[in-house]
MOPAC internal coordinates of N, CA, C and O (Angstrom, degrees):
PM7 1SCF
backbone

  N    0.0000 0     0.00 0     0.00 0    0    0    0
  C    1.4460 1     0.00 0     0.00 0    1    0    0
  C    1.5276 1   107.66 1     0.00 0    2    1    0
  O    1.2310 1   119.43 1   -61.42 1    3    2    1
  N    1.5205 1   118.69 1   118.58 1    3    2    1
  C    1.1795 1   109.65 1  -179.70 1    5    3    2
  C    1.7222 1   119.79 1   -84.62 1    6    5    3
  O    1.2310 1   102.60 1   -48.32 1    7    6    5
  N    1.4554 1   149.49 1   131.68 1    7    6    5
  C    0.6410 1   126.81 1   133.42 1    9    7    6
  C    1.2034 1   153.17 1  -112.16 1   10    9    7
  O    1.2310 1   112.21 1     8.02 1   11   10    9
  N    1.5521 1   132.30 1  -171.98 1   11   10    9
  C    1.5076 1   145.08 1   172.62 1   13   11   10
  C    1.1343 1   118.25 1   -94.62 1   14   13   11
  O    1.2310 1   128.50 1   -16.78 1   15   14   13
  N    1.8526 1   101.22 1   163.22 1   15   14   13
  C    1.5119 1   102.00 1   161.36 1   17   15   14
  C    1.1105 1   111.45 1  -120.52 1   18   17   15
  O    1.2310 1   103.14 1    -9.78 1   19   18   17
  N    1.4670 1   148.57 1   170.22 1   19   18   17
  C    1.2984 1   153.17 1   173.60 1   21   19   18
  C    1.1717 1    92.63 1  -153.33 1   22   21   19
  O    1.2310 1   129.82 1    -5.80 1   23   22   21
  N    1.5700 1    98.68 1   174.20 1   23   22   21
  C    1.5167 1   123.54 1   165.65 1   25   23   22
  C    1.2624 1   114.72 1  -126.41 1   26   25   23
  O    1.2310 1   130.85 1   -30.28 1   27   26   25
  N    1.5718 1    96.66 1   149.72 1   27   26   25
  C    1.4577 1   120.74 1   173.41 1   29   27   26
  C    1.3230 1   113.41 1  -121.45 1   30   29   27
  O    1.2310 1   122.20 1    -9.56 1   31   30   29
  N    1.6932 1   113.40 1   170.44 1   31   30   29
  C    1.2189 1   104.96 1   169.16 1   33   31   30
  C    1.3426 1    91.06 1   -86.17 1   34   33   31
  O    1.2310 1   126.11 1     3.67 1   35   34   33
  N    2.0005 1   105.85 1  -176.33 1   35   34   33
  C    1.2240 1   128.60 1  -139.84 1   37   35   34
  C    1.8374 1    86.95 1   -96.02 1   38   37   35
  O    1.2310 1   117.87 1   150.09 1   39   38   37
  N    1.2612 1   121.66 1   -29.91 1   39   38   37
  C    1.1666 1   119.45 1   175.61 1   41   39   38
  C    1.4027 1   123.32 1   -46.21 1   42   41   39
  O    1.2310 1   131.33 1   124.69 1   43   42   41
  N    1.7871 1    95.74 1   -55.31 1   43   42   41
  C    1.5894 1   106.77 1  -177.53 1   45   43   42
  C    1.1717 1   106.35 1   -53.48 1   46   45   43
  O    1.2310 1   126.07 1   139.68 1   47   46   45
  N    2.0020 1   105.93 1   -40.32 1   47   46   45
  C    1.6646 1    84.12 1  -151.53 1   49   47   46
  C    1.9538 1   104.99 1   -92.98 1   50   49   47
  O    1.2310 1   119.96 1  -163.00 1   51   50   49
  N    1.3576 1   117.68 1    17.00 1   51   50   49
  C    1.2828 1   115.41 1   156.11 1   53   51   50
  C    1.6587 1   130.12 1   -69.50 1   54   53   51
  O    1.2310 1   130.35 1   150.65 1   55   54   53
  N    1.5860 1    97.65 1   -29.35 1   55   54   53
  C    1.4979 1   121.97 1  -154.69 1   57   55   54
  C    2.2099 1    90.36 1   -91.43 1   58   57   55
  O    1.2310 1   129.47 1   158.19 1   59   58   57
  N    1.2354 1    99.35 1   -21.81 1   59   58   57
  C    1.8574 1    97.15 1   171.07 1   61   59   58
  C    1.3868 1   106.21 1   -98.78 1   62   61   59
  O    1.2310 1   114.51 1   139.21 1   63   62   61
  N    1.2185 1   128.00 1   -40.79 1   63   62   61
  C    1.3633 1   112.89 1   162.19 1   65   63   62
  C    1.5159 1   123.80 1   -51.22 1   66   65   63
  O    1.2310 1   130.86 1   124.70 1   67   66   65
  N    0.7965 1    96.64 1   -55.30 1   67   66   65
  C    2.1428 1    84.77 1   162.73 1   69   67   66
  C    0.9445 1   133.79 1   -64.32 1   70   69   67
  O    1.2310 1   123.39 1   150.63 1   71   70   69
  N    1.3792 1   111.11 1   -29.37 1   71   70   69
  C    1.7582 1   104.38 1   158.11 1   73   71   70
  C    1.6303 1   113.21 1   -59.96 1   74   73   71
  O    1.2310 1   127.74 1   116.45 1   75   74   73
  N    1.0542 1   102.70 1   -63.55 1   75   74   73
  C    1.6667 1   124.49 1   177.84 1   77   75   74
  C    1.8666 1    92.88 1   -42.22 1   78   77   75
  O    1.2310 1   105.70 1  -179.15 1   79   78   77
  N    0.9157 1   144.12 1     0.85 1   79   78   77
  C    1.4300 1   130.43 1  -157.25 1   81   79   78
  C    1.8589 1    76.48 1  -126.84 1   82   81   79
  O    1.2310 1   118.60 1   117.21 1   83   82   81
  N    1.7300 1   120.27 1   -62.79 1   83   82   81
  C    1.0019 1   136.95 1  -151.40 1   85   83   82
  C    2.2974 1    96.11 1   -67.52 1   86   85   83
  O    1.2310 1   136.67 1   121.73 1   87   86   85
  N    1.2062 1    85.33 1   -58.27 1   87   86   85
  C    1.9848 1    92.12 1   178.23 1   89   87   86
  C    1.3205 1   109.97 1   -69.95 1   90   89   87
  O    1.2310 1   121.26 1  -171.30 1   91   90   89
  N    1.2854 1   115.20 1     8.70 1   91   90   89
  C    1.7909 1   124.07 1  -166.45 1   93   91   90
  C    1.7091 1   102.33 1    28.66 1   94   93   91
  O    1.2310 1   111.01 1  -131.39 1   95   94   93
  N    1.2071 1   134.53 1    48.61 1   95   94   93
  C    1.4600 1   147.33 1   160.27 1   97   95   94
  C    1.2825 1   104.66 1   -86.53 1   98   97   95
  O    1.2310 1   112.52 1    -6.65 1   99   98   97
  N    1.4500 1   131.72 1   173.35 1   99   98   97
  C    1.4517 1   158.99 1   138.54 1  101   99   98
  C    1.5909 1   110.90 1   -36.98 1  102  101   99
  O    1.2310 1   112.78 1   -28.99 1  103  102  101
  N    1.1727 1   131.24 1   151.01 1  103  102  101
  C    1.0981 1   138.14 1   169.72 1  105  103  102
  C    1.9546 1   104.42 1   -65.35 1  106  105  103
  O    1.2310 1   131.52 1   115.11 1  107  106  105
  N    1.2174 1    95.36 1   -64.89 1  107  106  105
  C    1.7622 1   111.88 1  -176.63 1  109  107  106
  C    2.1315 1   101.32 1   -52.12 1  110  109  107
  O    1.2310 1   131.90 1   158.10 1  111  110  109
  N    1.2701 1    94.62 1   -21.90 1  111  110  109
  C    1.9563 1    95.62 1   163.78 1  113  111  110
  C    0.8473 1   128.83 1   -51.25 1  114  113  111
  O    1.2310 1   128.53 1   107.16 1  115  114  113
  N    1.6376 1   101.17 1   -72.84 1  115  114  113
  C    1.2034 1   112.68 1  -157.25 1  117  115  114
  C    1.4034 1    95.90 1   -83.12 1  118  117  115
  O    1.2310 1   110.11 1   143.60 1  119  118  117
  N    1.6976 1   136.17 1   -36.40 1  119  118  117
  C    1.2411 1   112.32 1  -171.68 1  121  119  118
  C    1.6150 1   109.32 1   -82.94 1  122  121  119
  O    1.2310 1   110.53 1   174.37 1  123  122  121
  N    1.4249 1   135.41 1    -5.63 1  123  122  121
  C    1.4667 1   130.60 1   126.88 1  125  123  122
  C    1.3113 1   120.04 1     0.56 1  126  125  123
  O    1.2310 1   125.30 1    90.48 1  127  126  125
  N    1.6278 1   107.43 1   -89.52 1  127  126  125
  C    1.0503 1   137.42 1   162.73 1  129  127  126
  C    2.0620 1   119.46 1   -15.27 1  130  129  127
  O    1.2310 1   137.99 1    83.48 1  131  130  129
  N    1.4669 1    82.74 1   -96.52 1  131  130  129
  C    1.7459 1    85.22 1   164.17 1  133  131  130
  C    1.4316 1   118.35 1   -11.38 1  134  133  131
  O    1.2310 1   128.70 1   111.40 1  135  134  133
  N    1.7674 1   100.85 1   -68.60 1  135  134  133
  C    1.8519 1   109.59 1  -155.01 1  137  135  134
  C    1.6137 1    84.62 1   -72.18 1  138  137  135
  O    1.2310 1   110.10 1   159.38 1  139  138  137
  N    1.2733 1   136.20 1   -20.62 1  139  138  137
  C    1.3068 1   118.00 1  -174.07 1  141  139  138
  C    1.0606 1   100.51 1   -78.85 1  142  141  139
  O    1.2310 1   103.14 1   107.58 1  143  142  141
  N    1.7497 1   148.58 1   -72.42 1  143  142  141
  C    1.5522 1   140.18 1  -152.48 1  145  143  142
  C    1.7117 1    88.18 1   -55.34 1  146  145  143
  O    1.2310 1   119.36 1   114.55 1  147  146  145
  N    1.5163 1   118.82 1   -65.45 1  147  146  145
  C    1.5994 1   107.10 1  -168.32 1  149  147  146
  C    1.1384 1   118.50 1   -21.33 1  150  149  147
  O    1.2310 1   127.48 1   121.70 1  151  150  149
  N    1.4916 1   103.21 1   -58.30 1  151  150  149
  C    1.8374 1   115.57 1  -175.25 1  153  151  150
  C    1.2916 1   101.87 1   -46.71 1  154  153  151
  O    1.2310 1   112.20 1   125.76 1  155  154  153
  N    1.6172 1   132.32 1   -54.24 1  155  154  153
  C    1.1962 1   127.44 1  -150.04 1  157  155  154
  C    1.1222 1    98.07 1   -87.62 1  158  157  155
  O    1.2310 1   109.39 1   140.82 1  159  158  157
  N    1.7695 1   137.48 1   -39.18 1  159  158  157
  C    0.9630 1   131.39 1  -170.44 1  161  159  158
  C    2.1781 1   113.20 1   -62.17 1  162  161  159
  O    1.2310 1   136.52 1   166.06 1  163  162  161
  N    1.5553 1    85.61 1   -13.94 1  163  162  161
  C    1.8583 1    81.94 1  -169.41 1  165  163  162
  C    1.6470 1    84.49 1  -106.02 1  166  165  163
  O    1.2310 1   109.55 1   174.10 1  167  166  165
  N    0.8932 1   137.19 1    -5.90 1  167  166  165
  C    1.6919 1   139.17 1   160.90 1  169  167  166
  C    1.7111 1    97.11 1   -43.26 1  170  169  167
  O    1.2310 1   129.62 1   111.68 1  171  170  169
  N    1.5865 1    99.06 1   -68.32 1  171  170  169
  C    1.5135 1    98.96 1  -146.18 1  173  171  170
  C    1.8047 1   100.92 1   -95.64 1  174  173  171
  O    1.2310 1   118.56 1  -159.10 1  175  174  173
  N    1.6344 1   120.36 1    20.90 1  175  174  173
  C    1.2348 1   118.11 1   171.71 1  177  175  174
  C    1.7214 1    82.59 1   -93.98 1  178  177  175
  O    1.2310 1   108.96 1   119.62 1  179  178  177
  N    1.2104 1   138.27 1   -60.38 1  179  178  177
  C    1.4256 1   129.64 1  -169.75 1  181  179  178
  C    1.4815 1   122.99 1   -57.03 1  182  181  179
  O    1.2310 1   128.71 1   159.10 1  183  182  181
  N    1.1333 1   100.82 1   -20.90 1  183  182  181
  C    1.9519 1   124.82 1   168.71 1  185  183  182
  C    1.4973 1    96.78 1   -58.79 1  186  185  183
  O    1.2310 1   125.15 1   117.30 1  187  186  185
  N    1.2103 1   107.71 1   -62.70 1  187  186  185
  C    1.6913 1   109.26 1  -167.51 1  189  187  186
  C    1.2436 1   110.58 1   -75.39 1  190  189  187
  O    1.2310 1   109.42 1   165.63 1  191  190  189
  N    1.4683 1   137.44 1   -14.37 1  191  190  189
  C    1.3133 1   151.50 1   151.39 1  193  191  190
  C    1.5647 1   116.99 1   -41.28 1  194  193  191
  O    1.2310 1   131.37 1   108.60 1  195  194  193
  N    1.3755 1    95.66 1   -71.40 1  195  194  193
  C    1.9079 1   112.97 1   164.78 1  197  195  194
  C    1.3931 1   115.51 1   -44.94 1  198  197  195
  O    1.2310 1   119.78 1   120.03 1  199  198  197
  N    1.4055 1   118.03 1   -59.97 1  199  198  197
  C    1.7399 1   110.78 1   179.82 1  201  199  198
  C    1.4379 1   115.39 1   -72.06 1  202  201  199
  O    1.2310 1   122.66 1   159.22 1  203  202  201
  N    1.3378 1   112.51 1   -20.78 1  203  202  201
  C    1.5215 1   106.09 1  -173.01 1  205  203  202
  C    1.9167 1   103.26 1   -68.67 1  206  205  203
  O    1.2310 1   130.35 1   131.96 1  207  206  205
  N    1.1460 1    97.65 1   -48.04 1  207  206  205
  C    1.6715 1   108.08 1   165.51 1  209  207  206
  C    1.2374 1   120.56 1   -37.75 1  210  209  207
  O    1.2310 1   121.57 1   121.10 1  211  210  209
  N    1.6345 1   114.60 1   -58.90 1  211  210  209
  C    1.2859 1   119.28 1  -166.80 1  213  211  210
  C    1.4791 1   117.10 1   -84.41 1  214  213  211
  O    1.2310 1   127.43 1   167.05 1  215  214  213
  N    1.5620 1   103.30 1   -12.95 1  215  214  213
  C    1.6820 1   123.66 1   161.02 1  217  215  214
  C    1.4748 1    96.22 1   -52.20 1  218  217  215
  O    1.2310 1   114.97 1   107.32 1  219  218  217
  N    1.3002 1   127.15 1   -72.68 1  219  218  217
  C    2.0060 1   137.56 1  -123.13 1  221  219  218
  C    2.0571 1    74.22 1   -96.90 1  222  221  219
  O    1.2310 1   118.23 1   166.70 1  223  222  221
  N    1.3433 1   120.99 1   -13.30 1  223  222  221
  C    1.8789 1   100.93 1   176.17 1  225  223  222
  C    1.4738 1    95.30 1   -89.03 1  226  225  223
  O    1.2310 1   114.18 1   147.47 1  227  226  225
  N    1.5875 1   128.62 1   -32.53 1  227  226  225
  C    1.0901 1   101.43 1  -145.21 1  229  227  226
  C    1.7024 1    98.70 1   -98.93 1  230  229  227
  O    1.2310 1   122.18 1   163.82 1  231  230  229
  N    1.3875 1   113.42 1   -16.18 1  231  230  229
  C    1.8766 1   120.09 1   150.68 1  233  231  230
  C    1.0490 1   143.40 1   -56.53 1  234  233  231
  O    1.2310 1   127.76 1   169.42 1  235  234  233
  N    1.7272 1   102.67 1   -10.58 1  235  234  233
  C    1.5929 1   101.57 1   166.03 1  237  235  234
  C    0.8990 1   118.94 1   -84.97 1  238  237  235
  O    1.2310 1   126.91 1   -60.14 1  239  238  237
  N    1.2860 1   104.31 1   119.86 1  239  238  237
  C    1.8508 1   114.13 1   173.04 1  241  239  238
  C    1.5072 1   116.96 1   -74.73 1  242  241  239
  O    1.2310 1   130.79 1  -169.41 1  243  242  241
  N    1.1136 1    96.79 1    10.59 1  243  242  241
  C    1.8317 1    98.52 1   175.74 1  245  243  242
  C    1.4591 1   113.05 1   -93.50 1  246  245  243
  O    1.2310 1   121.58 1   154.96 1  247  246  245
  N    1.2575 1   114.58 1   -25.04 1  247  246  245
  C    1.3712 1   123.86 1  -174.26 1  249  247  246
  C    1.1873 1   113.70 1   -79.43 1  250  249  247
  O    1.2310 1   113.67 1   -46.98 1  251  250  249
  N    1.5210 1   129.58 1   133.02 1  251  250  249
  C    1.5764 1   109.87 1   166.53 1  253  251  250
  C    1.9027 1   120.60 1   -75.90 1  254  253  251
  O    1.2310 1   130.13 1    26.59 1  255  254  253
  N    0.6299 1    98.07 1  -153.41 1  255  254  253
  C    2.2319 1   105.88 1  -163.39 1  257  255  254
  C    1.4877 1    86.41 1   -84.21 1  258  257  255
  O    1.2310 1   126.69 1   130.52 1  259  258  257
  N    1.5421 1   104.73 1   -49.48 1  259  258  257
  C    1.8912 1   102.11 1  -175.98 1  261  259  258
  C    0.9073 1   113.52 1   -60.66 1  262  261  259
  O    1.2310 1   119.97 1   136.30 1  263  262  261
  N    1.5056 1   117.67 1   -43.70 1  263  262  261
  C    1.9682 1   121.34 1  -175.01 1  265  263  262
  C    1.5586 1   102.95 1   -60.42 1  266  265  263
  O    1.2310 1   106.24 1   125.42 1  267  266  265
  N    1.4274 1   143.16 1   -54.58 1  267  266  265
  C    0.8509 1   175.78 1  -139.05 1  269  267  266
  C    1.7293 1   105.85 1   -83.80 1  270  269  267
  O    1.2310 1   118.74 1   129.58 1  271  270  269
  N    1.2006 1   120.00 1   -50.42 1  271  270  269
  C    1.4163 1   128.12 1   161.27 1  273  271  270
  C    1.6038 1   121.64 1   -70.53 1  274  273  271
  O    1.2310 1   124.55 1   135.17 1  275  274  273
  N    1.3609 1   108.88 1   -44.83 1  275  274  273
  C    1.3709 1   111.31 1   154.32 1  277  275  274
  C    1.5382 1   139.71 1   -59.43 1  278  277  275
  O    1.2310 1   123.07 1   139.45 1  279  278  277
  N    1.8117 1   111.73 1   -40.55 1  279  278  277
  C    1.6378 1   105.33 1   140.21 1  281  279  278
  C    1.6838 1   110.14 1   -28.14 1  282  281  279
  O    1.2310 1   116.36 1    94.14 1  283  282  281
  N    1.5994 1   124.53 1   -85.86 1  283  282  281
  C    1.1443 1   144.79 1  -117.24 1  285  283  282
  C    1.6036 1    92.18 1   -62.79 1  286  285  283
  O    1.2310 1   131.92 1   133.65 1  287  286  285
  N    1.2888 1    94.59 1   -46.35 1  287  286  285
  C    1.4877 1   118.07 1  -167.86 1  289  287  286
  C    1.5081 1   105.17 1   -64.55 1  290  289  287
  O    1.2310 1   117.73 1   132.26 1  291  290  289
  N    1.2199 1   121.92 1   -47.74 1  291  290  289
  C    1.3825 1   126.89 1  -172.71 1  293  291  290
  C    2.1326 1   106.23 1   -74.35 1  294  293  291
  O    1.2310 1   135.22 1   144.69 1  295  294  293
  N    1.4358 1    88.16 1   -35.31 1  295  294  293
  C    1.9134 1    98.20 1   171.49 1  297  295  294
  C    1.8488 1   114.46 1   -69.67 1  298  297  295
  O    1.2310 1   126.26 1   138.93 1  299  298  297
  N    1.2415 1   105.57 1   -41.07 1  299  298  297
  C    1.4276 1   110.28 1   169.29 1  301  299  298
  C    1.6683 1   127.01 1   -81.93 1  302  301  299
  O    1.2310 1   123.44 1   174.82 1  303  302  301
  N    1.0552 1   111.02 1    -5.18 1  303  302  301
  C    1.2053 1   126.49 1   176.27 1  305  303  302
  C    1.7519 1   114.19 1  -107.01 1  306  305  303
  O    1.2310 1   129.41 1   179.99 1  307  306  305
  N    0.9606 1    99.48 1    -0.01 1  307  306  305
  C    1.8184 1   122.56 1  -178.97 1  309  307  306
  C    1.1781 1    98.34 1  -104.42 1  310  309  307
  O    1.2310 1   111.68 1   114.09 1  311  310  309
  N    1.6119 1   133.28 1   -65.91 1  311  310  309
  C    1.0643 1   124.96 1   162.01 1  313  311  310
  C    1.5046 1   139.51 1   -51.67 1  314  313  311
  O    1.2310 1   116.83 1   161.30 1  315  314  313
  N    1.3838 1   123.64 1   -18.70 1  315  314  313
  C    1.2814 1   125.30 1  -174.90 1  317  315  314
  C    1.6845 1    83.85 1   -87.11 1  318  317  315
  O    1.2310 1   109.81 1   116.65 1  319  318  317
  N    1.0599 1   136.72 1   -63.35 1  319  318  317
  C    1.5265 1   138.06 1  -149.81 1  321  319  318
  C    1.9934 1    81.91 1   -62.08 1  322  321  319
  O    1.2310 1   116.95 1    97.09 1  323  322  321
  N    0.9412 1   123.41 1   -82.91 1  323  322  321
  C    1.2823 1   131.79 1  -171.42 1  325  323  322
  C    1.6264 1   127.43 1   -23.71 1  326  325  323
  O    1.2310 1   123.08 1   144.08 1  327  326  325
  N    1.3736 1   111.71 1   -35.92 1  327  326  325
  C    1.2446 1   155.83 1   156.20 1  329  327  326
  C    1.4649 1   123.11 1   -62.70 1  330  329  327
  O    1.2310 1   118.70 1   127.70 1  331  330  329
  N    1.0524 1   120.09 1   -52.30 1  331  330  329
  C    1.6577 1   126.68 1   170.84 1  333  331  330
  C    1.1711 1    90.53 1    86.71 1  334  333  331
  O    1.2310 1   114.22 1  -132.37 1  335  334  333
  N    1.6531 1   128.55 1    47.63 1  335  334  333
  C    1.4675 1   127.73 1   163.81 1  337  335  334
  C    1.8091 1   105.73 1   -77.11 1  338  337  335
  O    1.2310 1   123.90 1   -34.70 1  339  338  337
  N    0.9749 1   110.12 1   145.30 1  339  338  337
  C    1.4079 1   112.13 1   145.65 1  341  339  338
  C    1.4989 1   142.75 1   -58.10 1  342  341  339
  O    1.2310 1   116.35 1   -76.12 1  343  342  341
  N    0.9469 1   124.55 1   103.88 1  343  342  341
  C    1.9177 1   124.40 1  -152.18 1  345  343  342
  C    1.9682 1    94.95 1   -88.04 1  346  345  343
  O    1.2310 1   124.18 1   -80.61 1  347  346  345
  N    1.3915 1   109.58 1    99.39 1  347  346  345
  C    1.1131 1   120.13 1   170.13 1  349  347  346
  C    1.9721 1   118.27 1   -52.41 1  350  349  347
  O    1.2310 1   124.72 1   -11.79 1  351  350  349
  N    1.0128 1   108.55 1   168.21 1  351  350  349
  C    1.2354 1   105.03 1  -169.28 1  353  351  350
  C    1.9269 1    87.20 1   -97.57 1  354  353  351
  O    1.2310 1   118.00 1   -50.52 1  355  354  353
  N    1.0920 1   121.41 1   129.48 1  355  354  353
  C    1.5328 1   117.26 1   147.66 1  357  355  354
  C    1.4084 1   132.14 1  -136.48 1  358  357  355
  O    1.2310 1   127.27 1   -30.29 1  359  358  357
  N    1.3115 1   103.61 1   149.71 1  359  358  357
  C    1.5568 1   104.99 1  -160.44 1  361  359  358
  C    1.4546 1   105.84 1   -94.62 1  362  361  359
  O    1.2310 1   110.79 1   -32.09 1  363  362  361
  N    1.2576 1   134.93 1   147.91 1  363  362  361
  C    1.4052 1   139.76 1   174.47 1  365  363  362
  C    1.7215 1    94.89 1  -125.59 1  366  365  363
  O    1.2310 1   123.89 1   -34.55 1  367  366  365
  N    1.3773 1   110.14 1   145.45 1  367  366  365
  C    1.4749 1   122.62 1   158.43 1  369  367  366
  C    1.4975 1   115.15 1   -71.12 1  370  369  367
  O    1.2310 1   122.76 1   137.48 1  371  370  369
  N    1.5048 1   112.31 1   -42.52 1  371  370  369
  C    1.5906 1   114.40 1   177.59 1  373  371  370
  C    1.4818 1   120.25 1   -75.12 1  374  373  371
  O    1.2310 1   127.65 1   153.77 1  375  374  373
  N    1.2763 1   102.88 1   -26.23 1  375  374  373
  C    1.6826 1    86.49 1   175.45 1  377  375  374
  C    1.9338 1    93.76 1  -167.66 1  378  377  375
  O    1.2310 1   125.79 1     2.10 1  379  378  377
  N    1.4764 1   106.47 1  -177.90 1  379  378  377
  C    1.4427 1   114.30 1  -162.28 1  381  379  378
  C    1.6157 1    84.17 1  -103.05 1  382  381  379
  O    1.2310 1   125.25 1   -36.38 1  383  382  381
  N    1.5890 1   107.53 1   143.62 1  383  382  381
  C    1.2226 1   107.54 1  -177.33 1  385  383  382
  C    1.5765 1   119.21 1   -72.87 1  386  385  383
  O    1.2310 1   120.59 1   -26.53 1  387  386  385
  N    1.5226 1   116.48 1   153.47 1  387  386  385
  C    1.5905 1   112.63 1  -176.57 1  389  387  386
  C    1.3624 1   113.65 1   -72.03 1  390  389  387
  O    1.2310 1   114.08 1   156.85 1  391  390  389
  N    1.5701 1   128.81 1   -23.15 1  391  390  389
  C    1.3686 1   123.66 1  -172.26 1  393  391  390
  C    1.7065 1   103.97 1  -120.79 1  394  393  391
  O    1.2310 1   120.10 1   180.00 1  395  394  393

């Protein structure tokens, strides 16, 4: 496991030592820890961002199925670039993919 050092102010780093004192953990744990739920917790606010979107394309009844795939495609392809996802290769039988 590689790690770093950073800095904090003196506040923060009182407020992990007491946890770290209180969870009887490591300092480098528990503030582990922290940056991990944050991460996940702002993971799954942008999660619910994405479906709420891909909810209100795929409910319009104004759109046809074709219009409707082309949103999705153009919304998921906004997000991967935006994101710094990696754009997997996938194969379709009906056609060669656009991205």
């Amino acid at each position: 496991m590689k790690r770093r050092t950073i800095r904090i102010r003196e506040e923060a780093y009182n407020y992990i030592k007491e946890l770290a004192k209180e969870r009887k953990k490591s300092m480098c744990e528990v503030a582990s820890e922290m940056i991990t739920e944050r991460a996940e917790g702002d993971s799954k606010a942008l999660l619910s961002l994405l479906i709420a979107e891909l909810d209100d394309i795929l409910r319009d009844s104004k759109l046809s199925a074709e219009r409707k795939v082309e949103k999705i495609e153009a919304l998921l392809y906004t997000w991967i670039v935006a994101n710094k996802l990696p754009i997997w290769e996938v194969e379709s039988s009906s056609a060669s993919p656009k991205w």
